[in-house]
C-alpha positions as CSV (number, residue, x, y, z in Angstrom):
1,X,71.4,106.7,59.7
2,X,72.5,103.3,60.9
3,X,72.1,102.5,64.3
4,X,75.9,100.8,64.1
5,X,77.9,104.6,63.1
6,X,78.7,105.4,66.3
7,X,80.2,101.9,66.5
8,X,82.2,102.1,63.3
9,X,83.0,105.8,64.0
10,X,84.7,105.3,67.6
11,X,87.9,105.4,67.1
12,X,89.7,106.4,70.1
13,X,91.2,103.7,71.6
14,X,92.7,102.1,68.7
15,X,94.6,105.6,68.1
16,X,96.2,104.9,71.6
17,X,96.7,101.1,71.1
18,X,98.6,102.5,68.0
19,X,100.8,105.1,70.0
20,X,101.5,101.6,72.1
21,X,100.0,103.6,75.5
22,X,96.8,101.9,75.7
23,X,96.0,101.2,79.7
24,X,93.2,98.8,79.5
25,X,92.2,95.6,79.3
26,X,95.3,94.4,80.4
27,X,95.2,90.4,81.1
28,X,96.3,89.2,84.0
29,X,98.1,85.5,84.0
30,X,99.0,84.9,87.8
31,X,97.5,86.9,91.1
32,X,100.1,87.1,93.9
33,X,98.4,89.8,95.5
34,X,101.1,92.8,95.8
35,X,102.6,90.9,92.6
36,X,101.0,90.1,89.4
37,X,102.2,88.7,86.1
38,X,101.3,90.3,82.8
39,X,102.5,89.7,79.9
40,X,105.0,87.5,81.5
41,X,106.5,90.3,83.4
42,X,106.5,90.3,87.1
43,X,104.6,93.7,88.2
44,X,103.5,95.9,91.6
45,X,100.4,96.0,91.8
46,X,99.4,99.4,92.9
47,X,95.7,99.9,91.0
48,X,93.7,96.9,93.0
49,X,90.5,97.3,95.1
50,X,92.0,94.1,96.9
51,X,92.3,96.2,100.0
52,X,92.9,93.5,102.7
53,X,95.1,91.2,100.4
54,X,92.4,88.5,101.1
55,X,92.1,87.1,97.2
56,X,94.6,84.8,97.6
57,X,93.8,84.3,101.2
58,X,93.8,80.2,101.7
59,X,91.4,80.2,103.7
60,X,89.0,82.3,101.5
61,X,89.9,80.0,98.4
62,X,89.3,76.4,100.4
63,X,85.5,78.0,101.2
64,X,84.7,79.2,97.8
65,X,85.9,75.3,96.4
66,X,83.9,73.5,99.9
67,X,81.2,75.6,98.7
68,X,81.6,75.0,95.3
69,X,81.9,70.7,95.9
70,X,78.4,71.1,98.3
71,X,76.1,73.0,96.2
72,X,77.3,73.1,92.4
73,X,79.4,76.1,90.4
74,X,75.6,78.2,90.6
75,X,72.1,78.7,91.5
76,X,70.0,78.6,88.5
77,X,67.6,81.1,90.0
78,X,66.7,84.1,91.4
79,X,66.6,84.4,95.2
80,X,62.6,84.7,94.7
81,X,62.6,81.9,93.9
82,X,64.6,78.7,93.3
83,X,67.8,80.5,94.1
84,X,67.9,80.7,97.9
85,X,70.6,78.7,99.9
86,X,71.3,78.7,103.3
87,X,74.3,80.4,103.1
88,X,73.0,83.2,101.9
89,X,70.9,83.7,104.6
90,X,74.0,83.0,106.9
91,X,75.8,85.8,105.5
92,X,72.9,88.0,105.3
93,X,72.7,87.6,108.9
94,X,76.4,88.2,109.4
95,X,76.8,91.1,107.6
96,X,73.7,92.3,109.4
97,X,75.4,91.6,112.8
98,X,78.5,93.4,111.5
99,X,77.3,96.7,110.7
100,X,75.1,96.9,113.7
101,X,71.8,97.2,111.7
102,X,68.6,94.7,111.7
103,X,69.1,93.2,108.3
104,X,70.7,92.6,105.5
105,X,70.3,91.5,101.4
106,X,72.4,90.1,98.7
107,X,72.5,91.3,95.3
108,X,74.4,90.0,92.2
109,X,77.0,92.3,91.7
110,X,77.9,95.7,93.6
111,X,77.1,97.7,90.5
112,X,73.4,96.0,90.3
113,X,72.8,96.6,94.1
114,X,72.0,100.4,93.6
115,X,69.6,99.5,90.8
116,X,67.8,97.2,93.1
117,X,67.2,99.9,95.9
118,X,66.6,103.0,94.7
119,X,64.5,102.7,91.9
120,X,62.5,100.5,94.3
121,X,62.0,103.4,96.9
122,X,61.9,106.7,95.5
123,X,58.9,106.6,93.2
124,X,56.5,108.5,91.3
125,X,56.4,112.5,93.5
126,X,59.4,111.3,94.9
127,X,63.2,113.0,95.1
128,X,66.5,111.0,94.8
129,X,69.1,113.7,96.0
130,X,72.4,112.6,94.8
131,X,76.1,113.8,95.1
132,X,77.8,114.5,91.4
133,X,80.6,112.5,91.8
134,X,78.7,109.3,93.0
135,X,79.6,105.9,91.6
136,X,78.2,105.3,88.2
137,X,75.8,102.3,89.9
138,X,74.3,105.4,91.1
139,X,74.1,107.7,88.6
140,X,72.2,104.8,86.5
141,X,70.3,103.9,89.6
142,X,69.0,107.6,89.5
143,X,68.4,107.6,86.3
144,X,66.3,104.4,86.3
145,X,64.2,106.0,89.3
146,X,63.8,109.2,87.4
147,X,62.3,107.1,84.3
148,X,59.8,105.6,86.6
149,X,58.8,109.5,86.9
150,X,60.8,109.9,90.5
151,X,62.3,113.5,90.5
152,X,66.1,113.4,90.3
153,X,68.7,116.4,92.1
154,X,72.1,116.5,92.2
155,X,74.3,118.6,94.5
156,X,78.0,119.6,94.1
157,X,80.6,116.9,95.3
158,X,80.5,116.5,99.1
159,X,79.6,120.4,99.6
160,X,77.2,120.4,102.2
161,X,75.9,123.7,101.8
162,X,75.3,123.0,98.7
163,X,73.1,119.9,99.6
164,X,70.8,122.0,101.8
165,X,70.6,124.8,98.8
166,X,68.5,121.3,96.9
167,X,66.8,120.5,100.0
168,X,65.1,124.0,100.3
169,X,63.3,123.1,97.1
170,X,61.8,120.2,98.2
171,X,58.8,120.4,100.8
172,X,59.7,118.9,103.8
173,X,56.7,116.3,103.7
174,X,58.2,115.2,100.4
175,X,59.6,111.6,100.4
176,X,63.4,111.8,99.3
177,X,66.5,109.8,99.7
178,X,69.9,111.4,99.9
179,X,72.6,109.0,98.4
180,X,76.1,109.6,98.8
181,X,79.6,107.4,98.3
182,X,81.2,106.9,101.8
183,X,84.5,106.8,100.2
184,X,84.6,108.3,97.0
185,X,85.5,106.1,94.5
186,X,87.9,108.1,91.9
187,X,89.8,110.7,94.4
188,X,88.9,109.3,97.8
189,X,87.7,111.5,99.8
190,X,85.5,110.4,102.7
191,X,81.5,111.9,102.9
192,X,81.1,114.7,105.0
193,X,78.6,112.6,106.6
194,X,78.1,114.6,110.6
195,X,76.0,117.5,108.3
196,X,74.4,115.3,105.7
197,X,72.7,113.6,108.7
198,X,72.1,117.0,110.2
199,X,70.4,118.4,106.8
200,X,68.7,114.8,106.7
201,X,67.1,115.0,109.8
202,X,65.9,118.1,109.2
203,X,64.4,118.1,106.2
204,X,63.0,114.6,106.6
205,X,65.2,112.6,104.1
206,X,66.2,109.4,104.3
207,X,69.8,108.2,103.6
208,X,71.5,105.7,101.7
209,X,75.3,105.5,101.8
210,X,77.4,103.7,99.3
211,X,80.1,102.3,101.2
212,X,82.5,100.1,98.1
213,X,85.5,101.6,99.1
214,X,84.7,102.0,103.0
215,X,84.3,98.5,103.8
216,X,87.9,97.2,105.7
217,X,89.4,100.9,105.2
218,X,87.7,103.1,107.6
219,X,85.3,102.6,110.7
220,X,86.0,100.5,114.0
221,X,87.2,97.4,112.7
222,X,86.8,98.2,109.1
223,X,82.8,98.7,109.6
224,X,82.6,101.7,107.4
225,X,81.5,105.2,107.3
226,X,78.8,105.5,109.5
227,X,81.0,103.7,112.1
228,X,83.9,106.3,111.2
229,X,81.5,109.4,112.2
230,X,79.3,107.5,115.0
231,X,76.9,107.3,113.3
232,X,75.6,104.0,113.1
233,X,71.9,104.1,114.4
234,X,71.5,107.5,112.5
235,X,72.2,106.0,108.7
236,X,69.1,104.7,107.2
237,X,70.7,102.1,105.1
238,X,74.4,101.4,104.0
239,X,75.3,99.3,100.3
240,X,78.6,97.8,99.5
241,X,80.0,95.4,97.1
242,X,82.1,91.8,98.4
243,X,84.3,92.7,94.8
244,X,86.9,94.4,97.5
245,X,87.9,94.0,100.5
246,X,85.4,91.0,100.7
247,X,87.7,89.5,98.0
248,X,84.5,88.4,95.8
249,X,81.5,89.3,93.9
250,X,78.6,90.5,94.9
251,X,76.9,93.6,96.3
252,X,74.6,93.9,99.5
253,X,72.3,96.4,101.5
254,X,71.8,96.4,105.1
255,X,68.9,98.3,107.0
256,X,65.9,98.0,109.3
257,X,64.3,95.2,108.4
258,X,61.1,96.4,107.2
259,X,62.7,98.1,104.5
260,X,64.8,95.2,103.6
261,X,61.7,93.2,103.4
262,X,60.3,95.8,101.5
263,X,63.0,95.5,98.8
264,X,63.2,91.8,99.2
265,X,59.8,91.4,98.0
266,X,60.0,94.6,95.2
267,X,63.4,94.9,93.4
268,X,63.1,93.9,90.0
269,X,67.4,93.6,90.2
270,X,67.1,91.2,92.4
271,X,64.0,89.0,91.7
272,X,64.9,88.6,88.1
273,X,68.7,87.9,88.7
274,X,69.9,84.4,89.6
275,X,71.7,84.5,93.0
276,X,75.5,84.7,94.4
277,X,77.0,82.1,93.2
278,X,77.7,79.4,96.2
279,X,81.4,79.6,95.8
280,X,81.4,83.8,95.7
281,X,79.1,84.1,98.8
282,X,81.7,81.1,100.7
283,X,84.4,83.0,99.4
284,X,83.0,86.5,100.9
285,X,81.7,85.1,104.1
286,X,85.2,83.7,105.1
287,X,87.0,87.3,104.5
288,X,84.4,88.7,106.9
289,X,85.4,86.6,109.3
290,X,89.0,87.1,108.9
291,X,88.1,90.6,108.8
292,X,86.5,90.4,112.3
293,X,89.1,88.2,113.5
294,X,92.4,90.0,112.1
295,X,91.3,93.6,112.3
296,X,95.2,94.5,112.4
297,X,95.0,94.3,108.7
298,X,93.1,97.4,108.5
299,X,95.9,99.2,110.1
300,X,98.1,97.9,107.9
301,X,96.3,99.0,104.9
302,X,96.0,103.0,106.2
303,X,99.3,102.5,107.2
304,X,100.7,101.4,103.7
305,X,98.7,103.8,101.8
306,X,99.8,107.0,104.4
307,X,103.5,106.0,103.6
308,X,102.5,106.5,100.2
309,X,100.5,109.5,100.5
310,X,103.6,111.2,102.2
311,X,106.5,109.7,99.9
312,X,104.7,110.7,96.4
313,X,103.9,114.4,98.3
314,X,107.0,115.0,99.4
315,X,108.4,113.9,96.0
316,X,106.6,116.8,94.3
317,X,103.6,115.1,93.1
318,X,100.2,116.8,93.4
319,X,98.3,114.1,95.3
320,X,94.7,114.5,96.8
321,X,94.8,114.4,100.3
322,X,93.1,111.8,102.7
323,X,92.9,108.8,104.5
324,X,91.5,106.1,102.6
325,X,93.4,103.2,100.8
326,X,93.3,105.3,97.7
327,X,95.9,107.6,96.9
328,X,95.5,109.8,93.5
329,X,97.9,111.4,91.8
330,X,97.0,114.1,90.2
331,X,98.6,114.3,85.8
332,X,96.3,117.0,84.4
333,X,96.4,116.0,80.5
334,X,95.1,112.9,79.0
335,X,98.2,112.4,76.5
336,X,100.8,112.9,79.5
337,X,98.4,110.6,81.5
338,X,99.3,108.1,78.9
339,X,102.5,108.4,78.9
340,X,103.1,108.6,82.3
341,X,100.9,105.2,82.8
342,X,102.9,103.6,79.7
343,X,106.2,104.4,81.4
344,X,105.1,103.3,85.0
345,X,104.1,99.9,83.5
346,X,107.5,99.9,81.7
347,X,109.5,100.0,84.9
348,X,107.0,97.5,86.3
349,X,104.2,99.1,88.1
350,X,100.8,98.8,87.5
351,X,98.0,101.8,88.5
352,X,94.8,103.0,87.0
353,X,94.8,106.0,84.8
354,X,92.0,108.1,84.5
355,X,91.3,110.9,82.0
356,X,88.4,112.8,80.5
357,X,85.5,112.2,80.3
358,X,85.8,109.7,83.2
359,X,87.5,112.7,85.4
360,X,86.8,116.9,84.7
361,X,89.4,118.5,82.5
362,X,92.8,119.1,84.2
363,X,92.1,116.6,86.8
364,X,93.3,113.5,85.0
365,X,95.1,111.4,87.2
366,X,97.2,108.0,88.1
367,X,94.8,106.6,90.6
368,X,96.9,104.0,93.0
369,X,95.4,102.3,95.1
370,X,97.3,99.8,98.3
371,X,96.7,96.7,99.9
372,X,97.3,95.6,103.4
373,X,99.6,92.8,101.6
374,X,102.3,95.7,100.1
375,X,105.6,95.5,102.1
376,X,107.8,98.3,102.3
377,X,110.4,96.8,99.4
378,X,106.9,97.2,97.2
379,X,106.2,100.5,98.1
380,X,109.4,101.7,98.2
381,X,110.0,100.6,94.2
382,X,106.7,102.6,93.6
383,X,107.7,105.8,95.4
384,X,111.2,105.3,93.4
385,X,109.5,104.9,90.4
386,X,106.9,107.4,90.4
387,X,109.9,109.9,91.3
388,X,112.0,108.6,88.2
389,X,109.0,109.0,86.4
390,X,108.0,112.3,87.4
391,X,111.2,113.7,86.6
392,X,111.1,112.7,82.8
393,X,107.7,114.2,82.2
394,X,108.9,117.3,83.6
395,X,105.9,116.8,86.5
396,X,108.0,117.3,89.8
């Protein structure tokens, strides 16, 4: 059997290409925010993680190029060791400020930032206890951690109850680490994060909260989930990425600062990966500020992405309820998915379809997603054309 079958077997996505529905890949030529060009069409925007609008912010791109003239296009090392600059350590210490916690460290890439924590805490007689529908950095997180002989549990999505079921099976002297998504990342809904502290403090777990899609959306000022609930002082440690509302690349962890030194001086993801790029960390450090300085824009966003919540509900749609900047739309099918993403893009809207195996049977779905950038003549072309839509596929 050659290693290469499964290669030369796949065949999926060229069927689709051929049915001219295929979603992905999509190249981008121009970035105006709410307004993209592809394929030299003019096109909404309504699938970006660009939450506060801050990619083309001026501001942000004049840092990332300052930075960029100063210290060269990239590192050429690990933080460890040749990799270090000092603005790293100045963001480090401003995102640390931000979210109220002792200290903070920068990672590569969001997705990378869960493999350099948990496989670096939860260790041989150890439990990671993780929600099912956490981000896949997670999931391969979890599994890295249960390859270095760490025990691995999972408990069903954002059900409490059943978190506390897993925790009964674990001694309570047992190290463990609950993770969990803030915001989840496909339908997003927020973590019912008031009882996973509860059941945390009482079984002697520590936490670890994943907060991609929280950052700029929910908390005081944007700060996140653990802000949203209170809860600062009481959550261990919180992750993010800069790929969103930080309008960059990169992925960080804040915590006490013994346990950030602990990881600073243990993660194999981040001692054997060169460093943010000086132009990504500018870039990232200048949207926090704007973000502290301009929390309006947070409004703006929940705002946007309510009016959107109620249009496409009231329209007919079946649309996951909540109060994040994402706003799914629930297709059921994978071919009507298709088509319904094929025909959206037609009439000049972009969104993110998902179907199986990426989402459970019958819950295939157009995941849209708004930025604090969308005026009302945006949002009301989407609404208009998700009912127009709708109508043809026989969906409202």
């Amino acid at each position: 059997m050659d290693l290469f079958n499964k290669c030369y077997e796949f065949t999926r996505a060229d069927e689709v290409k051929a049915l001219g529905l295929y979603p992905y890949f999509r190249a981008i030529e121009e970035n105006e925010g709410p307004v993209v060009s592809i394929e030299g069409r003019k096109i909404i925007m309504a699938g970006s993680n660009n939450y506060l609008g801050l990619t083309g912010h001026p501001e942000v791109i004049e840092a990332a190029v300052k930075a960029t003239e100063k210290y060269g296009t990239g590192c050429s090392g690990s933080r460890y060791l040749t990799g270090t600059l000092d603005l790293h350590i100045e963001l480090e210490e401003k995102m640390a400020k931000f979210f109220g916690k002792e200290a903070c460290l920068l990672f590569s890439t969001g997705y990378q930032t869960a493999q350099g924590i948990i496989p670096t805490l939860v260790q041989r007689g150890e439990y990671v206890v993780s929600d099912k529908d956490n981000h896949a950095c997670i999931v391969a997180a979890n599994l890295m951690a249960r390859g270095a002989t760490a025990d691995l549990l999972r408990y069903k999505h954002n059900n409490m109850d059943d978190l506390e079921r897993v925790l009964n099976k674990i001694p309570d002297e047992t190290p463990k680490l609950i993770v969990s998504d803030g915001v989840f990342s496909t339908g997003g809904e927020i973590v019912e994060l008031t009882r996973l502290v509860e059941l945390a403090k009482k079984h002697n777990a520590r936490m670890l909260i994943d907060d991609a899609h929280a950052v700029g959306v929910i908390g005081k000022g944007g700060r996140g989930t653990a802000s949203e609930f209170d809860l600062v002082d009481q959550v261990d440690m919180t992750m993010g990425t800069f790929s969103k509302t930080f309008a960059s690349l990169g992925g960080f962890v804040v915590g006490d600062s013994k346990v950030i030194n602990y990881i600073k001086h243990h993660s194999a993801a981040l001692i054997f990966s060169a460093s943010p790029t000086p132009a990504s960390v500018a870039a990232a450090m200048k949207a926090l500020e704007i973000l502290e300085r301009e929390p309006e824009r947070v409004n703006k966003l929940v705002a946007n992405a309510e009016k959107m919540r109620k249009g496409l509900s009231e329209a007919g749609f079946n649309v996951i309820d909540g109060r994040t900047g994402i706003v799914p739309v629930i297709v059921g099918n994978d071919e009507i998915a298709f088509q319904m993403w094929k025909m959206l893009y037609d009439s000049g809207v972009f969104v993110n379809v998902f179907i199986s195996p990426g989402v459970p049977q019958g819950r295939q779905m157009m995941r849209t997603s708004y930025m604090a950038t969308h005026e009302d003549e945006h949002l009301d072309y989407i609404i208009d054309t998700f009912k127009k839509v709708g109508s043809e596929l026989n969906l409202i």
